[in-house]
C-alpha positions as a Markdown table, in Angstrom:
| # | Residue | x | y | z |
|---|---|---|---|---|
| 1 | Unk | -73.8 | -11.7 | 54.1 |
| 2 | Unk | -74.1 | -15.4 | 54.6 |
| 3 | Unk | -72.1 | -18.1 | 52.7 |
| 4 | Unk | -75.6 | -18.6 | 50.3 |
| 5 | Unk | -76.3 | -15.3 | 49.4 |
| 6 | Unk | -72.5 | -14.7 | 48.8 |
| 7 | Unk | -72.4 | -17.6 | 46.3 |
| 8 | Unk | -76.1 | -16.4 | 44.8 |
| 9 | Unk | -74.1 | -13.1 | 43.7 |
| 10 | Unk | -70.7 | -14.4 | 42.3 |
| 11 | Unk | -73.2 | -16.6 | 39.9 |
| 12 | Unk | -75.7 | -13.5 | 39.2 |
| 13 | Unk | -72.6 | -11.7 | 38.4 |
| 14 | Unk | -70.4 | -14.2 | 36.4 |
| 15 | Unk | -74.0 | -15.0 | 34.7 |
| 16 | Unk | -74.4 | -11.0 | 34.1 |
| 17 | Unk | -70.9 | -11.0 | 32.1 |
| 18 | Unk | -71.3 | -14.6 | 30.3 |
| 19 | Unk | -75.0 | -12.9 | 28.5 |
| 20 | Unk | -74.0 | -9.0 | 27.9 |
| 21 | Unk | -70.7 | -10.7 | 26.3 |
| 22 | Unk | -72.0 | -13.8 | 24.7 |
| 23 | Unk | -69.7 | -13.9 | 21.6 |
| 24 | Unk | -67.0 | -11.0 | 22.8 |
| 25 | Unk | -66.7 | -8.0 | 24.8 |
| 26 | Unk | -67.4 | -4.6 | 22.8 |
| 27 | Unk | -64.7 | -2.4 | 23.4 |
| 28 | Unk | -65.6 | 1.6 | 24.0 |
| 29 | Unk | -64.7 | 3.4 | 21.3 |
| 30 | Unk | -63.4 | 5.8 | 23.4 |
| 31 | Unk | -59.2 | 4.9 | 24.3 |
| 32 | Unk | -57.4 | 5.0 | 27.4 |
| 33 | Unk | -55.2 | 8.2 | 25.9 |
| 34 | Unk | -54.2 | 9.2 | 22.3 |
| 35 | Unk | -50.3 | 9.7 | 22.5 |
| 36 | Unk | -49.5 | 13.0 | 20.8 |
| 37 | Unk | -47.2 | 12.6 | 17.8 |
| 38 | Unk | -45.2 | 15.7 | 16.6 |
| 39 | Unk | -45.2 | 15.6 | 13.1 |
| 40 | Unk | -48.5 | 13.1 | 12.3 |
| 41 | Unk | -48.2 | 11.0 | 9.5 |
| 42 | Unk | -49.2 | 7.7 | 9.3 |
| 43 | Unk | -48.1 | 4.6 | 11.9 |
| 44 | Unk | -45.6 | 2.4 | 10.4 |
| 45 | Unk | -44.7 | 0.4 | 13.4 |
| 46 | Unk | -45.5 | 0.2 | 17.2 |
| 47 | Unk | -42.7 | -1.5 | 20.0 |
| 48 | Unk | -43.2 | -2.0 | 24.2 |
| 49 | Unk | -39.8 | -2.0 | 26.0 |
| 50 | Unk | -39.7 | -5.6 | 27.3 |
| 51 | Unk | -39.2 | -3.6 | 30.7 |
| 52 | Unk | -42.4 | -1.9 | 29.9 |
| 53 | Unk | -41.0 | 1.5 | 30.7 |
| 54 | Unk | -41.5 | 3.0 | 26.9 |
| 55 | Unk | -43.3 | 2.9 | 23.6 |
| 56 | Unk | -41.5 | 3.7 | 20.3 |
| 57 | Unk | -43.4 | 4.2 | 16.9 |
| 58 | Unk | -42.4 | 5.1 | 13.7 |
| 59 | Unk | -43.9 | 7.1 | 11.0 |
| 60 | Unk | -43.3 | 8.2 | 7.6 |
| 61 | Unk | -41.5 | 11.4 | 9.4 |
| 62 | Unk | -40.3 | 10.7 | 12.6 |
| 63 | Unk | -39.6 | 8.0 | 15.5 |
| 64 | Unk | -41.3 | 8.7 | 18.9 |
| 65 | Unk | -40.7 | 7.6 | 22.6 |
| 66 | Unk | -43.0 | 7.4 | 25.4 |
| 67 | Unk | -43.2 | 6.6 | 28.7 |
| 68 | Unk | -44.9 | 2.9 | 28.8 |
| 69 | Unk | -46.9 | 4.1 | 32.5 |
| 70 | Unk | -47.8 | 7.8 | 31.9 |
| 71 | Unk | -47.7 | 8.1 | 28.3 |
| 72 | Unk | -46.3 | 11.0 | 28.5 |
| 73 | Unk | -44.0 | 12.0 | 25.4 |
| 74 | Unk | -40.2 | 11.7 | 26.1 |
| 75 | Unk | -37.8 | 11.7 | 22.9 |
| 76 | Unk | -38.8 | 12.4 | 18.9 |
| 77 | Unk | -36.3 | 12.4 | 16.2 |
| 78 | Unk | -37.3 | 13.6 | 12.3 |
| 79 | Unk | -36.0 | 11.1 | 10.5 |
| 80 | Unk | -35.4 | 11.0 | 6.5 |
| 81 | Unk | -37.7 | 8.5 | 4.9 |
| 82 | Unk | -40.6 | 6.5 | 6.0 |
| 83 | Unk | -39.8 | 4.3 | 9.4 |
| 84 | Unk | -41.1 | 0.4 | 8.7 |
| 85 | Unk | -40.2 | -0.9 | 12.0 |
| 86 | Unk | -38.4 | -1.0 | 15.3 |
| 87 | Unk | -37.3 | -3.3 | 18.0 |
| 88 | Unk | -36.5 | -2.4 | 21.2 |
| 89 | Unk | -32.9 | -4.9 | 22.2 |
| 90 | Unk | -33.4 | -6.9 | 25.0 |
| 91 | Unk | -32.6 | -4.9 | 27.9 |
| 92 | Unk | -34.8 | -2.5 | 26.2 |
| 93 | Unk | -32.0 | 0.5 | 26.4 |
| 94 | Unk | -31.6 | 0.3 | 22.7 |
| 95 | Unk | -34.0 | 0.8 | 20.0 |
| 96 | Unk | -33.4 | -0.4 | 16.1 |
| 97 | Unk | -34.9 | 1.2 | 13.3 |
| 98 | Unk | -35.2 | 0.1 | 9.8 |
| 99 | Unk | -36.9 | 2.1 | 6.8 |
| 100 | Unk | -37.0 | 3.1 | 3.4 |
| 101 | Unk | -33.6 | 2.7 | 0.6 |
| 102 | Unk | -32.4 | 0.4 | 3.3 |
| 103 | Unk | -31.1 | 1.9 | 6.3 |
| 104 | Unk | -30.7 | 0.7 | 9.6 |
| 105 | Unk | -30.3 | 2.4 | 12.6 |
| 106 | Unk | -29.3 | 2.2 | 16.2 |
| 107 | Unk | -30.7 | 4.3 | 18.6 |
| 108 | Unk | -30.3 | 5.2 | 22.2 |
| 109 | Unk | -33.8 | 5.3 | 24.0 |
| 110 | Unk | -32.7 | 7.9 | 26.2 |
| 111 | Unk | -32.7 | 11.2 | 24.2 |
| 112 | Unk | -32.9 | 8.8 | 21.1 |
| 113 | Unk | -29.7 | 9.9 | 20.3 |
| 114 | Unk | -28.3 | 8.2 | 17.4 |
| 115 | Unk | -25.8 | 5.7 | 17.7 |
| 116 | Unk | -24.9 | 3.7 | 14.8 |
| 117 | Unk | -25.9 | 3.6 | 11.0 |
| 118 | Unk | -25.6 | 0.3 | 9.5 |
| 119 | Unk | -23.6 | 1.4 | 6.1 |
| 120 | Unk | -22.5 | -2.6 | 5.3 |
| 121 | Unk | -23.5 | -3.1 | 1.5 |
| 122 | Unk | -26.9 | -4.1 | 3.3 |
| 123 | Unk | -30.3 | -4.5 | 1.3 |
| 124 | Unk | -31.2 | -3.5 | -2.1 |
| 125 | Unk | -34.3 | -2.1 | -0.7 |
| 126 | Unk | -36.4 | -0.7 | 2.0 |
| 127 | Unk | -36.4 | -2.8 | 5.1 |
| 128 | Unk | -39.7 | -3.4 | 6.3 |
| 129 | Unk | -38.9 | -5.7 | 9.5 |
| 130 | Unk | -36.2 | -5.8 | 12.3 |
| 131 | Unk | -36.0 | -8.1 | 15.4 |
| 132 | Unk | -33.5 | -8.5 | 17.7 |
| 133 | Unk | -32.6 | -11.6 | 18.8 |
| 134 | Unk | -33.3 | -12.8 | 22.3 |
| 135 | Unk | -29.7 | -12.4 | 23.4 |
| 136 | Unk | -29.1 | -9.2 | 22.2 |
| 137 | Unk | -26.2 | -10.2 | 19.7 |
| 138 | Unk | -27.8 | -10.6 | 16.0 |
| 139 | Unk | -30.1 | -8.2 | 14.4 |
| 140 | Unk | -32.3 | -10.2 | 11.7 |
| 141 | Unk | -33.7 | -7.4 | 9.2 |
| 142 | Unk | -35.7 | -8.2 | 5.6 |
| 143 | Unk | -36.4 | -6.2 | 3.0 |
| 144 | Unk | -38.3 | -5.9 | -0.2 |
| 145 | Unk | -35.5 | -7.4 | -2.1 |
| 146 | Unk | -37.2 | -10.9 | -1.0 |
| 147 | Unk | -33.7 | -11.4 | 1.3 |
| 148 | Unk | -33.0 | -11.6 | 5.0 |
| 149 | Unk | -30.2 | -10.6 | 6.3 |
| 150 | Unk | -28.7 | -11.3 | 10.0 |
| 151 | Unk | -26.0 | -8.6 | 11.1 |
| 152 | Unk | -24.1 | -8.2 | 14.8 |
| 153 | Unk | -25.7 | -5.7 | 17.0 |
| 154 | Unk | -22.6 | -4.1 | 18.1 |
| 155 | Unk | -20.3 | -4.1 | 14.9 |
| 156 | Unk | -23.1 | -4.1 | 12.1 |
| 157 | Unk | -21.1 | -7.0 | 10.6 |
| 158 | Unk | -23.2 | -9.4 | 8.5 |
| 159 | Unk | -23.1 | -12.8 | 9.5 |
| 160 | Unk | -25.1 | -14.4 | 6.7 |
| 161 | Unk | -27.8 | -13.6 | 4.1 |
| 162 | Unk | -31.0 | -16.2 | 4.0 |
| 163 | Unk | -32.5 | -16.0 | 0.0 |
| 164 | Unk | -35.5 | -18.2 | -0.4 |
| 165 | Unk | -38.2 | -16.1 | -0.9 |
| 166 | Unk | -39.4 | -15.0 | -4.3 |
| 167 | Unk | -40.9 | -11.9 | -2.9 |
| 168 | Unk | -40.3 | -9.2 | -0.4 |
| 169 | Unk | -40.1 | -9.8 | 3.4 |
| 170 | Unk | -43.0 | -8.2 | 5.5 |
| 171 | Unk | -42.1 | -9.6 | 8.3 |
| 172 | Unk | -39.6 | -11.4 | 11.1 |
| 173 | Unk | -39.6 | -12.8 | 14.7 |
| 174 | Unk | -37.2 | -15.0 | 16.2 |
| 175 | Unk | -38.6 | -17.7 | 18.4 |
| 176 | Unk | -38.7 | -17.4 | 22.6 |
| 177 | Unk | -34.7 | -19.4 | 22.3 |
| 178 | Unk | -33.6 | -17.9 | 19.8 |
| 179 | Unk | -33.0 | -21.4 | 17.5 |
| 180 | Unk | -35.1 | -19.9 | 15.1 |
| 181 | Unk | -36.1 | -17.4 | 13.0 |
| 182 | Unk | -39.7 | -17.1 | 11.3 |
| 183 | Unk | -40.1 | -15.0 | 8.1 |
| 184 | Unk | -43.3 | -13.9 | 6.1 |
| 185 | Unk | -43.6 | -12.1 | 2.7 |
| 186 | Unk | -45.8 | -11.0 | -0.4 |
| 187 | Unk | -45.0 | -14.8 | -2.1 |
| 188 | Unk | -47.7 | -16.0 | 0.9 |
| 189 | Unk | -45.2 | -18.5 | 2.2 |
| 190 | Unk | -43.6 | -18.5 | 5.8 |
| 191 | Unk | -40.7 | -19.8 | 6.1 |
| 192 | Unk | -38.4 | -21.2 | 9.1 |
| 193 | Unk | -35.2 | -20.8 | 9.6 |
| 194 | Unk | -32.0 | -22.7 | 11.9 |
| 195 | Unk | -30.1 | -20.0 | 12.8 |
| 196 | Unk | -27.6 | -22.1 | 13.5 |
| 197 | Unk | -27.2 | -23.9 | 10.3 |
| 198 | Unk | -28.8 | -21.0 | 8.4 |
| 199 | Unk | -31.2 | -23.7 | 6.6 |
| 200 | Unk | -35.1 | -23.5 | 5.7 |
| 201 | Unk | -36.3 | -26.6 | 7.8 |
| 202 | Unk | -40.1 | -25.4 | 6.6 |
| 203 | Unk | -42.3 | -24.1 | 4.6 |
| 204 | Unk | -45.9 | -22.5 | 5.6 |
| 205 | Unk | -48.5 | -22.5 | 3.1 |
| 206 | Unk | -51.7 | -21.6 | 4.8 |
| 207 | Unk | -52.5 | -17.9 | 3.8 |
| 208 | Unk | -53.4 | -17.0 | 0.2 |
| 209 | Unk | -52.6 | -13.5 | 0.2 |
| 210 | Unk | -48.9 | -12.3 | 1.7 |
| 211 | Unk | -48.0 | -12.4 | 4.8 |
| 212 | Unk | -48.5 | -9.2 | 7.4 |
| 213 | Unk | -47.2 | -10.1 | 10.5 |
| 214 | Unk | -45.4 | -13.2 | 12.7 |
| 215 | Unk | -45.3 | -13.5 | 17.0 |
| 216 | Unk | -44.3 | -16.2 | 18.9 |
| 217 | Unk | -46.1 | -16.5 | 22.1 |
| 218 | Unk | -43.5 | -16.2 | 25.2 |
| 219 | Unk | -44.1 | -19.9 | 26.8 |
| 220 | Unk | -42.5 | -20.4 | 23.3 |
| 221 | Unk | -45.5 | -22.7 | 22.2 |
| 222 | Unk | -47.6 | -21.1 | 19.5 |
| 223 | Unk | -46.6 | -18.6 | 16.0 |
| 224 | Unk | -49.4 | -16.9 | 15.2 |
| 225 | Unk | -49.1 | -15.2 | 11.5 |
| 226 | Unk | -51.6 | -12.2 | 10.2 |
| 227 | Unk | -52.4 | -12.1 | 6.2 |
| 228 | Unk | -53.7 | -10.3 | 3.4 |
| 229 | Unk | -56.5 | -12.9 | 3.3 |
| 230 | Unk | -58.3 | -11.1 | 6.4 |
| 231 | Unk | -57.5 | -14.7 | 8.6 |
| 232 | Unk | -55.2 | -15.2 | 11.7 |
| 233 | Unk | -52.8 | -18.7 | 11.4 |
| 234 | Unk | -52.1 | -20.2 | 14.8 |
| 235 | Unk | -49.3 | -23.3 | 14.5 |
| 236 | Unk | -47.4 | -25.6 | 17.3 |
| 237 | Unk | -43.8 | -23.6 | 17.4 |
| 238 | Unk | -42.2 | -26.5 | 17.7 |
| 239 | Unk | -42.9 | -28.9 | 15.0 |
| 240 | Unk | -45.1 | -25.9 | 13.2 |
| 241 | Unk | -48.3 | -28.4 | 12.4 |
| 242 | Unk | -50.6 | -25.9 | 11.3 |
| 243 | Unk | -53.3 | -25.4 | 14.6 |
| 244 | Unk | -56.2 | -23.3 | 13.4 |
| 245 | Unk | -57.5 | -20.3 | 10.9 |
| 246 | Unk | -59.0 | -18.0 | 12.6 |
| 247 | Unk | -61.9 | -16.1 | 10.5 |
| 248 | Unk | -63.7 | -13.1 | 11.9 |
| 249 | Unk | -61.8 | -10.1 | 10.0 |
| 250 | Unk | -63.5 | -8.5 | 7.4 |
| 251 | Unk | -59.7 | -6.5 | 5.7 |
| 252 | Unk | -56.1 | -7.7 | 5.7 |
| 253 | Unk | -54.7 | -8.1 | 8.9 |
| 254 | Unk | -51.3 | -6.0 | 9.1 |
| 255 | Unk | -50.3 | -7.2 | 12.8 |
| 256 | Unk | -50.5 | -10.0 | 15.5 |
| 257 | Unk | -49.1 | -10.5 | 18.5 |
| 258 | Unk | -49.6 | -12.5 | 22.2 |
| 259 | Unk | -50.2 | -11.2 | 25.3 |
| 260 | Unk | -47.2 | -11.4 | 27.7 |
| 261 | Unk | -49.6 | -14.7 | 29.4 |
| 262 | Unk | -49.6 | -16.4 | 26.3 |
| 263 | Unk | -53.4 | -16.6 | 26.9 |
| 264 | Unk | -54.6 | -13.9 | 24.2 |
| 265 | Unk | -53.8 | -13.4 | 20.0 |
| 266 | Unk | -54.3 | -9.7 | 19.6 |
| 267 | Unk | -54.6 | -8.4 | 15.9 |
| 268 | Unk | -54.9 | -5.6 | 13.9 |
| 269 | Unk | -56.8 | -5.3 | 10.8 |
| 270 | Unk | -58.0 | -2.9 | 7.9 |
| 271 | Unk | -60.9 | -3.3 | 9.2 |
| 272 | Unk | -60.5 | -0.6 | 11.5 |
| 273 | Unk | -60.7 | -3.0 | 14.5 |
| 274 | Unk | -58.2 | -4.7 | 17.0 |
| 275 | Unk | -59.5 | -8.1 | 17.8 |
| 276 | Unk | -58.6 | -10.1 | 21.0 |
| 277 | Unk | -59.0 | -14.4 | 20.7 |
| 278 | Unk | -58.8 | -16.5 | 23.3 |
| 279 | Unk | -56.1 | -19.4 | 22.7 |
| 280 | Unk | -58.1 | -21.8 | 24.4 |
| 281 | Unk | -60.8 | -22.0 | 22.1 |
| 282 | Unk | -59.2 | -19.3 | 19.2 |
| 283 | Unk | -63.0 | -17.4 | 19.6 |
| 284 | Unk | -62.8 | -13.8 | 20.1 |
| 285 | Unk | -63.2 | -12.5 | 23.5 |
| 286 | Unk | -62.2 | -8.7 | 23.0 |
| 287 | Unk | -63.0 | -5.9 | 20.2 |
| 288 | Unk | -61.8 | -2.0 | 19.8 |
| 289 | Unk | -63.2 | 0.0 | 17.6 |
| 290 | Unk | -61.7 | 3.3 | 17.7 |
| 291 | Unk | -59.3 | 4.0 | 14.8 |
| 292 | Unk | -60.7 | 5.9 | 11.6 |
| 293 | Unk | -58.5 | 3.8 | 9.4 |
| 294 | Unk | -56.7 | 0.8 | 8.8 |
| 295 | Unk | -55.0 | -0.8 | 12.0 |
| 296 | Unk | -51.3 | -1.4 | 10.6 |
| 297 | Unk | -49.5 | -2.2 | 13.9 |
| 298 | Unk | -50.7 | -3.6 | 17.7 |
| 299 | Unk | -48.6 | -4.4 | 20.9 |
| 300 | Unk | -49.1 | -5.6 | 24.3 |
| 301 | Unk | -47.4 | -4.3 | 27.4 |
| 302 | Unk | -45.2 | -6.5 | 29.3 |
| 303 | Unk | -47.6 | -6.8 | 32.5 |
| 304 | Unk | -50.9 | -7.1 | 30.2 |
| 305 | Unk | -52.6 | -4.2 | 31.3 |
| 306 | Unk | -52.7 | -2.5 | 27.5 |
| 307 | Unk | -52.6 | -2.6 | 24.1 |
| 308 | Unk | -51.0 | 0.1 | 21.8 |
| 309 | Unk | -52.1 | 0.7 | 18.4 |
| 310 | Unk | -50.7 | 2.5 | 15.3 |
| 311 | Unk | -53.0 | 3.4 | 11.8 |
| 312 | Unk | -53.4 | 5.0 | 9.0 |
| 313 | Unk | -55.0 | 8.2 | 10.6 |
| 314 | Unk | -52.1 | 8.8 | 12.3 |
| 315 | Unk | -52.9 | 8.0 | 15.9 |
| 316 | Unk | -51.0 | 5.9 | 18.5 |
| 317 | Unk | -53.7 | 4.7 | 21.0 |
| 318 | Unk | -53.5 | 3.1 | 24.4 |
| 319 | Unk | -56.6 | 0.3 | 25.5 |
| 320 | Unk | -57.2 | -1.2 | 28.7 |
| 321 | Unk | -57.0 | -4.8 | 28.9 |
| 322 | Unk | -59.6 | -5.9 | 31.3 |
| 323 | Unk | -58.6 | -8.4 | 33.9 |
| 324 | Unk | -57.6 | -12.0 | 33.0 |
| 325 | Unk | -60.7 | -14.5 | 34.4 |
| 326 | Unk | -58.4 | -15.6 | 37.1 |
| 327 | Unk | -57.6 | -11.9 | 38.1 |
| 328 | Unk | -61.8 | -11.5 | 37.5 |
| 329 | Unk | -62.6 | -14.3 | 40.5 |
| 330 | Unk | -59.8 | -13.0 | 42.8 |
| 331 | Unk | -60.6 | -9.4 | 42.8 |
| 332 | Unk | -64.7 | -10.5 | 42.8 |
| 333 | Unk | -64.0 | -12.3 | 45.6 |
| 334 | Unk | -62.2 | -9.2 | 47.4 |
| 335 | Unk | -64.2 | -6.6 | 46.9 |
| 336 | Unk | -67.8 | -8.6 | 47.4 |
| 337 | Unk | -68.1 | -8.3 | 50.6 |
| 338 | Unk | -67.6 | -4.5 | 50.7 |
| 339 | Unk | -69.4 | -3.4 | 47.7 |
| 340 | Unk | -71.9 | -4.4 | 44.7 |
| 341 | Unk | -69.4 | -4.5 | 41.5 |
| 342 | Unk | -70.8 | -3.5 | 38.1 |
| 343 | Unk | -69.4 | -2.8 | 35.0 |
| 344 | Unk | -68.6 | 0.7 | 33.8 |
| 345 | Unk | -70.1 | 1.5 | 30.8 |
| 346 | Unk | -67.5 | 1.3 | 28.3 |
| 347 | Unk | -67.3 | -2.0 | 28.5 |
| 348 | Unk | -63.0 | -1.6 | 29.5 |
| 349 | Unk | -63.6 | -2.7 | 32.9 |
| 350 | Unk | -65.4 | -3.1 | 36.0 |
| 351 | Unk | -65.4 | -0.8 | 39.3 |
| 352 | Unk | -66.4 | -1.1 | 42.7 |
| 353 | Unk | -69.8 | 1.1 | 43.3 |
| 354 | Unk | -69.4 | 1.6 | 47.5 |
C-alpha cells in the first residue's frame, strides 16, 4: 500500500466513525457478562479494587466479590439489612460496608470474612455512604441523620462529627490528597469540608433536587456531582467555581464517577441508561442501554477497559469501554497494513477482519 492510499483509508475510516456516531456511540444492549448474584435483590452499591483485581456490590441481602478480570464469583456473605455502600481501602485488601440502623463493617476481601463491627455510639440512622480516605487511616461515613462522621480504620475510634446539613447524607468522596472531603444530601446542597480543620469552606448550590452522587476525578482536577434534577455538575476541585450542567438525562441520576484517565464522566440514571461525556467538551460520547430499571450505581475499572453497573432489576453488568482516541490512531495505525478494520456490530468495539 502506498503512503496515499494509506492516508485515503485512515480518513475514510476516522470519517466512517465521526458520521455513524455523530452525537454519541449507541451502546449494544447486549453486556460484556451479567455477574451472577446469589440471593438477587436490588443493587445498592457497586466498588473496583483500586488494584482492579475485584468487584464488590451490595444488595438489600447480601455483599458479593468478584474477580475484576474473569468475573468469575469469589466470596458472598448474607448480610442483615439492606447494604448502601462499600469502599474498597486503599490497598484494596479491605472492603467497608455501611447499611441500614447504622452499622459499619469491615471486611476481609479474601473469603470476606468479617473483621470488625463498628459498635461506637455511631449514627442515628442508616448509613448511606462510606469512603475511605486516600491513606487508608479515616473512614468518612454519613447517614440519614443529616451528620457525617469520620472514624479510624483500624480502632473504629471517632475522630470528629461534621453537622451542617439539614437533611440526610447521600453521599461522600474525599478528594485525590485527601485535604478534603465533599458531601451531598436530600437539602440539595454540597458541601466541602477541611479535614484538617474540620470546617465548611463551601457551599454548592447548583442542583435543585438532592444530591445522588460525588467523584473527584484522579488528576485531582474536577468534582463531578449526580442529582435528582436528572443533570450532571462538573466544578474546578480546587477553588470549586461551578464548570458546567450537563443536561441529557431524562430521570434522577443516582451515580457519577471518572474514568481512571480523567478523560470520561460516566453516570447512571433512572433513566435506565449509563451515559459517557467527554470532559473536553462535557457532550456525550458513550450510551448503554441494557438495564430494565433504574441505574443506581456505575464504576470504572482501574485500567479503563469497563464499566460495572448495579439496578433496580437486580443485575450487576460488565460494558466494554472502547478504546480512548489516542489508543483508536495507534492501534489503526498497526493493524492497517495487515487488515481492513471495521466495527462490530454492537457498536462496543472494532476488530480486525483478516
Amino acid at each position: 500500500m502506498d503512503a496515499k492510499s494509506y492516508v485515503n483509508k485512515i480518513n475514510f475510516l476516522f470519517s466512517f466513525r465521526a458520521s455513524a456516531f455523530p452525537d454519541s456511540i449507541i451502546m449494544s444492549s447486549l453486556p460484556l457478562r451479567t455477574l451472577q448474584v446469589p440471593h438477587p435483590s436490588q443493587i445498592n452499591c457497586v466498588a473496583w479494587s483500586p488494584d482492579g483485581c475485584n468487584i464488590a456490590s451490595g444488595s438489600d441481602r447480601n455483599i458479593n466479590i468478584w474477580n475484576g478480570s474473569t468475573f468469575e464469583p469469589i466470596a458472598a456473605s448474607k448480610v442483615e439489612g439492606r447494604v448502601l455502600s462499600v469502599a474498597f481501602t486503599p490497598d484494596s485488601s479491605r472492603l467497608v460496608s455501611g447499611g441500614f440502623h447504622g452499622s459499619m463493617k469491615l471486611w476481609d476481601v479474601q473469603g470476606l470474612s468479617l473483621i470488625r463491627k463498628y459498635n461506637y455510639e455511631g449514627h442515628q440512622g442508616s448509613i448511606n455512604a462510606v469512603v475511605v480516605s486516600p491513606d487508608g487511616v479515616v473512614i468518612a461515613s454519613g447517614s440519614i441523620d443529616s451528620t457525617i462522621h469520620l472514624c479510624r480504620l483500624d480502632t473504629a475510634e471517632c475522630i470528629q462529627i461534621l453537622k451542617g446539613h439539614m437533611y440526610g447524607v447521600s453521599t461522600v468522596a474525599f478528594s485525590i490528597g485527601g485535604r478534603c472531603l465533599a458531601s451531598g444530601a436530600w437539602d440539595q446542597t454540597i458541601r466541602i469540608w477541611d479535614v484538617t480543620s474540620y470546617a465548611c469552606i463551601k457551599t454548592l448550590t447548583y442542583h435543585s433536587g438532592v444530591i445522588g452522587s460525588l467523584a473527584y476525578s484522579a488528576d485531582g482536577l474536577m468534582l463531578a456531582s449526580g442529582g435528582f434534577d436528572n443533570t450532571v455538575c462538573i466544578y474546578d476541585a480546587i477553588t470549586y467555581a461551578h464548570i458546567k450542567t450537563i443536561i441529557g438525562h431524562t430521570g434522577w441520576v443516582r451515580s457519577v464517577t471518572f474514568t481512571s484517565d480523567s478523560s470520561l464522566i460516566i453516570s447512571g440514571s433512572d433513566d435506565k441508561t449509563i451515559r459517557g461525556w467527554d470532559v473536553t467538551n462535557m457532550e456525550q460520547v458513550l450510551e448503554w442501554e441494557g438495564h430494565s430499571d433504574s441505574v443506581t450505581v456505575v464504576a470504572a475499572s482501574p485500567n479503563d477497559a469497563y464499566i460495572a453497573s448495579g439496578s433496580l432489576d437486580e443485575t450487576v453488568l460488565i460494558w466494554a469501554l472502547p478504546p480512548s482516541k489516542g489508543d483508536f490512531i495507534r492501534n489503526l495505525c498497526v493493524c492497517i497494513s495487515v487488515a481492513d478494520v471495521a466495527f462490530d456490530h454492537s457498536g462496543a468495539g472494532w476488530y480486525q477482519a483478516r
